[in-house]
N, C-alpha and C positions, 0 to 999 in steps of 0.2 A: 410304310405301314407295318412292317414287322418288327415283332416285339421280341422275340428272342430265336433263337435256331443256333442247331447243334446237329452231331453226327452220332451215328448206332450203325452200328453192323447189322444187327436186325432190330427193327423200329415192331414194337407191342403188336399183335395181329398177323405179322408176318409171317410167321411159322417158327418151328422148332429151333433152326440156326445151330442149333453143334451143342454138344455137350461134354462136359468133363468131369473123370472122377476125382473128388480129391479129398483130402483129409486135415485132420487140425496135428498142426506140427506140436503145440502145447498137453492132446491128450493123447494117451496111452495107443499104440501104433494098432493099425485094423489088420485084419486079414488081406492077402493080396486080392484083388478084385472084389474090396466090401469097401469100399469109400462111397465117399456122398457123390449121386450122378447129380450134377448142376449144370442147369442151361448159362452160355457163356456169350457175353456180346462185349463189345470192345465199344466206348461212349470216350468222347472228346467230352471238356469242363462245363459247355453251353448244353448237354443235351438237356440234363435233370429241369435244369429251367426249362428251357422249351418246352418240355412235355408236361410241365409243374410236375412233376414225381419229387415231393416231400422226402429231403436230406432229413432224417429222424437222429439222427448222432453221425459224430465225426465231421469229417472233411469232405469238401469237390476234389476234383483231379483238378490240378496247376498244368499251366504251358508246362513246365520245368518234367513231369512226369511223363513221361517218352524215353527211348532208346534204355539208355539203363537205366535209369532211375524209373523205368515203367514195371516194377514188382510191386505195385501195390492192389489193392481189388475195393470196389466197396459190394456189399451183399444188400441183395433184398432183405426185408423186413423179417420173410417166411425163412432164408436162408439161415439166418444169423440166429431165428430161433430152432432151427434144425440141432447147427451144426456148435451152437453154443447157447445151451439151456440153462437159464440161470446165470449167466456169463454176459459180462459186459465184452461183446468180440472186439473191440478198438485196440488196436497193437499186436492181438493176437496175429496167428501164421496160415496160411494154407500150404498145404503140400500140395504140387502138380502129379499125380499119379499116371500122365501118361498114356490115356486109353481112351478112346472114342471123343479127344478133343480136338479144338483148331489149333491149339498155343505151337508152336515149332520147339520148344525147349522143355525137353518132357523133367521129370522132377524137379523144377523150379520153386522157389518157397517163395510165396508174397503175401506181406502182411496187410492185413486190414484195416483201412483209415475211414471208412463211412460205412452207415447203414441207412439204405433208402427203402421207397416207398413199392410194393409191390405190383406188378403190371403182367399182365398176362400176355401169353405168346401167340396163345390162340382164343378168341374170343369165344367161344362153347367148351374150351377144355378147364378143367382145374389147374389152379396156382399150383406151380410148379418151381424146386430153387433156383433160383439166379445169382449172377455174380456179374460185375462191371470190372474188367481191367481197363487201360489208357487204350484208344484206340490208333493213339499214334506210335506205342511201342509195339504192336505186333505187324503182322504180313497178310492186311486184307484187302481183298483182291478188289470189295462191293464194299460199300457203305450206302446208307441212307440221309438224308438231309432232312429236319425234321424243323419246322417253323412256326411258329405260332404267330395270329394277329389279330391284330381287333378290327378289321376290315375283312372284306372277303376276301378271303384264303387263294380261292384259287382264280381269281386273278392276278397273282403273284406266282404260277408256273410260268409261263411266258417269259419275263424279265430276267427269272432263276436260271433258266434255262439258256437265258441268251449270255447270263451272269458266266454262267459254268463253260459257255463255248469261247468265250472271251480268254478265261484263263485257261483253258486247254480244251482245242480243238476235237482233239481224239477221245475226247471223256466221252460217253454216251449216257445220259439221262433217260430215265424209261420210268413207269411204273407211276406215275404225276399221281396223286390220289390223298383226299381228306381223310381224315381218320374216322368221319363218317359214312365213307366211300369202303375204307377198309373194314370198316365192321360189317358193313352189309355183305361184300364179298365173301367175309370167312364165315355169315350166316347163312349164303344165299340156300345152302341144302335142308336146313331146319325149319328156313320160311315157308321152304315148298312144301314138306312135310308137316308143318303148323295148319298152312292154308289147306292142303289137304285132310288133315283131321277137320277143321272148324268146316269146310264144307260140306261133308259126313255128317257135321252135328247139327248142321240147319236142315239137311235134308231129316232126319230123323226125327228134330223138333215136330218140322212140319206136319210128318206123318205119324206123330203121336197129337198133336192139334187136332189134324182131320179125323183120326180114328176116335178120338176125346167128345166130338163134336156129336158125328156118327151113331156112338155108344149113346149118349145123352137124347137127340133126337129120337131115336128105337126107344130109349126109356120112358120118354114121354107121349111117343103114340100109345106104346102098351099100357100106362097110366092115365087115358085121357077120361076113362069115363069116372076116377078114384077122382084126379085133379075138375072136374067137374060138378061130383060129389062135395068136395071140400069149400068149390067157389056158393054151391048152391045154399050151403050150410052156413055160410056168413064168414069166410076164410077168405081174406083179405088179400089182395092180388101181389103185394108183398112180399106176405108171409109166404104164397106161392112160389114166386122168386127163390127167396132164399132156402126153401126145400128142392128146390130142384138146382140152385147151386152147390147146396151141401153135397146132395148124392152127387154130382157131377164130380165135384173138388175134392172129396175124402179120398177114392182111389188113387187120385193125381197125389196127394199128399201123402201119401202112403209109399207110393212110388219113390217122391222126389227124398223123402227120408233115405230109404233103401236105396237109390244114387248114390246120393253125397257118399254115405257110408261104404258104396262099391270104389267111389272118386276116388275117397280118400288113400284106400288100399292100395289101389293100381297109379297112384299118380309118382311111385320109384319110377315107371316105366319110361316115363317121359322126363325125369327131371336132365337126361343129356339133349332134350330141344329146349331146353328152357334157357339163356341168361340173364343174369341180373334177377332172377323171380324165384321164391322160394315154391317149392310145388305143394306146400299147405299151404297159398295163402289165400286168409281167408276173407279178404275184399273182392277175390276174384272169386271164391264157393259162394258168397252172400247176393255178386250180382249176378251169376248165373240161375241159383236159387231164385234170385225174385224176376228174372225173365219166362224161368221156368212157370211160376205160378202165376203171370199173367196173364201167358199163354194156354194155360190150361183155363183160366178164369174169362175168359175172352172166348175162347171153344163151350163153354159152358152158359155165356151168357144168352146166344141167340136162343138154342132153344127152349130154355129156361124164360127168358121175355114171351116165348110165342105160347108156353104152356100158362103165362099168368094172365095174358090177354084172353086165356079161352072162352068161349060163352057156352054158361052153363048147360043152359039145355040143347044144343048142338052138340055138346061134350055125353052129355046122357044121351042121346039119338045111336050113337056110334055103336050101341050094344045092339 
């Protein structure tokens, strides 16, 4: 059942994984400690498939690129438009500047044979550059095993597992997990915080309902001998209705304007719980908006129904 699998040093989601500064050996030399900090993972030829991350130009990594023939890198998408704008990077050079990476061979030049598809390291943080050397030319201690299938997935830990203890016993496999298993993990704190704001907002819906409803009932006992007046006068139980939804819904919609327009303001606030979702967007203002207005139109109907059923002269007694 599996369709492709490959290796990373750190697989998307996983965390930060090391970074390194370096520079383009073709443009004009940086200052020391000003090169590009690039996140760095080590990827065998099968990973890009596995994980389908889109080869945009150039080449995979070959068996053949390991030990020395391993100075080559391909760059993300964002990388390659960093560190060559305008520039086709294919051939071009990196300089290993030596600082805050994994590589063991500090000023090492390796030229650029592919640009791929961009992947985040952390599922809530922004793209950030990346770079792919051969994972079999370096010294890493952990790798990932990354599989993809068109069956369920993880009924294929077990096997893998028994796979990896076959060829060596002392290997230890840990961390078994979907990449839908992994995102929840690197969300689980934003969830909590998501759920906790949308809990805050039902309670407060609620209690803008019942204080809607509340308001509206008080305005139609102080109105009952006017709404009495109007029935006796040939004012159509209707018409009565939709007077006493107006006044009920006008405040509401006057409010839910004066929302959005706070929404829109304050919603930088939250755009780091947000992924995958723009914080204008506006499928989500349009269906909160029109829950809002139901809910207020629903607080407004009952006592607006009981003021159009009034009977007249019952309604005139009340004085």
């Amino acid at each position: 059942g599996v369709e492709a699998a490959g290796l990373v040093s750190t697989a998307p989601g996983e965390g930060w994984g090391g970074d390194q500064l370096m520079s383009v050996v073709e443009h004009p030399p940086l200052p020391k400690s000003q090169g590009f900090d690039i996140l760095v993972r080590g990827a065998d030829p099968g990973y890009f498939s596995a994980l389908q991350i889109p080869l945009l130009s150039g080449r995979n990594f070959t068996r053949d690129d390991r030990l020395e023939r391993a100075h080559v890198v391909i760059l993300s998408r964002s990388t390659a438009q960093a560190m060559f704008p305008g520039e086709d990077p294919i051939g071009k050079h990196l300089r290993d500047d030596g600082e805050g990476g994994e590589r063991s061979t500090e000023g090492g030049v390796f030229e650029v044979v592919g640009v791929a598809g961009d992947t985040r390291w952390f599922v809530t943080e922004p793209l950030h550059p990346m770079l792919y050397w051969p994972i079999y030319g370096n010294d890493y201690s952990v790798a990932t095993i990354v599989v993809r299938s068109s069956h369920d997935v993880e009924s294929l830990a077990t096997p893998i597992e028994k796979l990896v203890g076959q060829m060596d016993p002392d290997l230890p496999v840990s961390d078994v997990m979907t990449i839908r298993q992994a995102t929840g993990k690197s969300t689980v704190d934003n969830q909590f915080d998501s759920i906790l704001v949308l809990a805050f907002a039902i309670i407060a819906l609620v209690l803008a309902a019942t204080g809607l409803y509340g308001v509206l009932a008080y305005l139609v006992a102080q109105r009952t001998s006017e709404i009495g007046i109007r029935i006796a006068l040939g004012a159509q139980r209707d018409q009565v209705l939709g007077l006493m939804l107006a006044d009920g819904l006008r405040p509401a919609l006057i409010g839910l304007l004066l929302g959005l327009a706070a929404s829109a303001a304050t919603t930088r606030f939250i755009k780091a719980m947000l992924y995958d979702t723009q914080p204008l967007d506006l499928e989500v203002f349009a269906a909160v908006a029109a829950l809002l207005v139901a809910s207020a139109a629903l607080a407004c109907l009952v006592p607006a129904w009981r003021a159009s059923r009034l009977d007249p002269m019952q309604a005139l007694r009340t004085e």
